[in-house]
C-alpha positions as CSV (number, residue, x, y, z in Angstrom):
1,X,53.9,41.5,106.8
2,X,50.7,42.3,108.6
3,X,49.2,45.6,108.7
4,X,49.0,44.9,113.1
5,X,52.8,44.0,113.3
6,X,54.9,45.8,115.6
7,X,57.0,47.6,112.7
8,X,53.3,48.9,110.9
9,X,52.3,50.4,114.6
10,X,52.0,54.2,115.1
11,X,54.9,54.3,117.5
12,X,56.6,52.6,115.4
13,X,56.2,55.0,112.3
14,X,56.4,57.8,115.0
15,X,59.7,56.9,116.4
16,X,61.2,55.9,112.7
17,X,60.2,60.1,111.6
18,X,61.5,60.9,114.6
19,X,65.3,59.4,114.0
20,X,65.3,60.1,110.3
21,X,63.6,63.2,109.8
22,X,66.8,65.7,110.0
23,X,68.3,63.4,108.4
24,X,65.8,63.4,105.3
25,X,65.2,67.0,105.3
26,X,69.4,67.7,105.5
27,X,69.8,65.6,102.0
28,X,66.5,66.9,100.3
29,X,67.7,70.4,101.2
30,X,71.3,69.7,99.8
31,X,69.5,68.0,96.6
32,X,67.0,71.1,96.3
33,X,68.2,74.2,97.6
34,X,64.6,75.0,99.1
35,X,63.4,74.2,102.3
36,X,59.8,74.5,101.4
37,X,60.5,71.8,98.5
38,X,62.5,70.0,100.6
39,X,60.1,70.0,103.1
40,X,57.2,68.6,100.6
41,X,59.8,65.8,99.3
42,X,60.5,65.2,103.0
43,X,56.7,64.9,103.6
44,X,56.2,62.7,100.6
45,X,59.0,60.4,101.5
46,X,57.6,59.5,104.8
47,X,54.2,59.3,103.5
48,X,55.1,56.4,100.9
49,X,57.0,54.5,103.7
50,X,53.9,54.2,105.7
51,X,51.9,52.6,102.7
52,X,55.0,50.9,102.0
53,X,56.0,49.7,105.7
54,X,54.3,46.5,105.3
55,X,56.5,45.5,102.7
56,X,59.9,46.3,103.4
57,X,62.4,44.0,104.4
58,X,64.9,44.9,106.9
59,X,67.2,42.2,105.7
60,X,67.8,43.8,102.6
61,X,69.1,47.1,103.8
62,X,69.0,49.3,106.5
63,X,65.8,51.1,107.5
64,X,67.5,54.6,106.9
65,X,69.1,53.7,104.0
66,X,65.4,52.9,102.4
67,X,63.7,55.9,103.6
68,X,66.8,58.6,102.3
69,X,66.7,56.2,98.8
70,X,62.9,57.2,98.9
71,X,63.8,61.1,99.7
72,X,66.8,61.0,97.4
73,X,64.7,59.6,94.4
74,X,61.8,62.5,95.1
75,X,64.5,65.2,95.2
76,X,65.8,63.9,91.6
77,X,62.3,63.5,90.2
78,X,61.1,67.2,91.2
79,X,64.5,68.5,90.0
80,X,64.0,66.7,86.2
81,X,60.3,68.1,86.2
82,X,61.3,71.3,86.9
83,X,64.1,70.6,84.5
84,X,61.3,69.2,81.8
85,X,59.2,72.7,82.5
86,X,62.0,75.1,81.9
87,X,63.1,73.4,78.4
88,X,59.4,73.6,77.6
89,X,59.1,77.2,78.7
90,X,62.2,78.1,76.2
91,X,60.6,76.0,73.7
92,X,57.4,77.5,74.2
93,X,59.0,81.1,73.4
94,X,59.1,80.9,69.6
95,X,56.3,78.1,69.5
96,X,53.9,79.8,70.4
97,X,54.0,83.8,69.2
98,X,51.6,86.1,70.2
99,X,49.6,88.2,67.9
100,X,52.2,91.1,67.7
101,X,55.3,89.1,66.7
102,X,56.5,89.9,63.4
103,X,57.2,85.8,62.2
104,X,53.3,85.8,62.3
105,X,52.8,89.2,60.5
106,X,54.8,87.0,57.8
107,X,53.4,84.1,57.9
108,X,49.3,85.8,57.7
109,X,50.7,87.9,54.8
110,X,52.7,84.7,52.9
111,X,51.1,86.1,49.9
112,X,52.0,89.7,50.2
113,X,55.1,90.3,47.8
114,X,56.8,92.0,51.3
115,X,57.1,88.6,53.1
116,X,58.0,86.7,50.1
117,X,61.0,89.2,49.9
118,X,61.7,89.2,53.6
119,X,61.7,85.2,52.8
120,X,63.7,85.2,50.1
121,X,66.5,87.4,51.8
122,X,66.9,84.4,54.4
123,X,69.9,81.8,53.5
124,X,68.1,78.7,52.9
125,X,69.0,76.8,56.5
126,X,67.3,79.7,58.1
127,X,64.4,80.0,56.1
128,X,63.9,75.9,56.5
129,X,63.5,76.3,60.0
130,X,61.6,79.3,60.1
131,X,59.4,77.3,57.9
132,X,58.7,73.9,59.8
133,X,58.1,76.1,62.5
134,X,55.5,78.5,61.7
135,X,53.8,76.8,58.4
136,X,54.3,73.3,60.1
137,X,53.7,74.1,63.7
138,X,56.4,72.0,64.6
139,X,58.7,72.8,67.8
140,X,62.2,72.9,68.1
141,X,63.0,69.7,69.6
142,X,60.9,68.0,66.5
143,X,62.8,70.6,63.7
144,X,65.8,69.4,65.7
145,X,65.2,66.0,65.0
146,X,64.0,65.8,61.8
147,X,67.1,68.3,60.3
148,X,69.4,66.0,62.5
149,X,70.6,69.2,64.4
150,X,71.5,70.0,67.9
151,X,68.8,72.2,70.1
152,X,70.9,74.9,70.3
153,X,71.5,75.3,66.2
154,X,67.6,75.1,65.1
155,X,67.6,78.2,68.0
156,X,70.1,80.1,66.6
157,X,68.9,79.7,63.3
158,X,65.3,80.5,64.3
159,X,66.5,83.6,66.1
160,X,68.8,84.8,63.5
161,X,65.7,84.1,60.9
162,X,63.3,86.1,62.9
163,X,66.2,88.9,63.1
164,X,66.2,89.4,59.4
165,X,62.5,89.2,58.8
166,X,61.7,91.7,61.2
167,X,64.3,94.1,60.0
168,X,63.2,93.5,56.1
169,X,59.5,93.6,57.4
170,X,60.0,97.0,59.7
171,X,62.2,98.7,57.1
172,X,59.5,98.0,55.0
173,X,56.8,99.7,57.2
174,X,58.6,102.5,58.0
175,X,59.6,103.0,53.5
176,X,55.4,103.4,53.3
177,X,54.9,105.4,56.0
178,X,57.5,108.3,54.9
C-alpha cells in the first residue's frame, strides 16, 4: 500500500486512535492493573500501527481486532518481563551474597577446620548444592538442572544449608569469644 493512501493519511490515523483508544487502554488496564503501564502499552500499540499501516490488510480481519491483538500482545510481553525480572531477583538473592553473609565467611575460610565441620554437619543433598553454588558459581535454575530438581527443592535445600552453616559457624564464634 502506499505511504499517500487514504488509510496511511493523518486523519486517518487520527480518527482510527480516536475510535479504539478507550478501547485499547480498557483491555491493557484489565491485562496490567496499571494505568501508567497501560498507558505506555496503549502508546506503543498505536505507535507500531502507524509504521505498520501500510501493510495491513483489512480483508484479513477487522481494523480493531488488529490494533487490540497489537495492545493485547504488549500487555503479555511486559507482564513475562516483569515475570523474567522477579525470578531473577529471587535467584539473585543467594547468587550473589554480599560480603557479610555467613555462606561466604565459609567458603573464604574452606581451609579453616571450622567450615570443614560446619560442612561436614550438612546431609550430603544440602551440602551438593551449597557447593555448586558457591564453589561453582552456578545459579539455581543451572543447579536445578543439572541435579534434575525442581526450583523450589534446590531453594529449600540451599536455605536449609545456609541455616545449618550459620548456626555451626555462629556457635562457633560466640565458643571463642567466651
Amino acid at each position: 500500500m502506499d505511504a499517500r493512501s487514504p488509510r496511511h493519511s493523518r486523519e486517518f490515523f487520527e480518527a482510527l486512535y480516536d475510535a479504539y483508544h478507550g478501547q485499547a487502554f480498557g483491555l491493557a488496564y484489565r491485562l496490567l492493573g496499571h494505568s501508567t503501564d497501560a498507558e505506555d502499552v496503549v502508546q506503543e500499540a498505536f505507535l507500531s500501527a502507524w509504521r505498520s499501516l501500510p501493510n495491513h490488510d483489512p480483508t484479513h480481519g477487522s481494523t480493531r481486532s488488529w490494533l487490540l491483538t497489537m495492545v493485547r500482545n504488549r500487555a503479555i510481553d511486559l507482564l513475562r518481563a516483569r515475570r523474567r525480572h522477579a525470578e531473577l531477583a529471587l535467584d539473585e538473592e543467594f547468587d550473589a551474597p554480599t560480603l557479610d553473609d555467613v555462606p561466604l565467611m565459609a567458603v573464604r575460610h574452606l581451609d579453616s577446620e571450622d567450615a570443614q565441620q560446619a560442612l561436614s554437619r550438612l546431609p550430603a543433598e544440602q551440602r551438593l548444592v551449597l557447593e555448586l553454588a558457591f564453589l561453582h558459581g552456578l545459579t539455581h535454575t543451572q543447579i536445578a538442572e543439572q541435579l534434575d530438581l525442581p526450583l523450589g527443592t534446590v531453594k529449600g535445600r540451599l536455605r536449609l544449608a545456609l541455616t545449618r552453616v550459620r548456626t555451626v559457624l555462629l556457635d562457633h564464634d560466640s565458643s571463642q569469644l567466651a
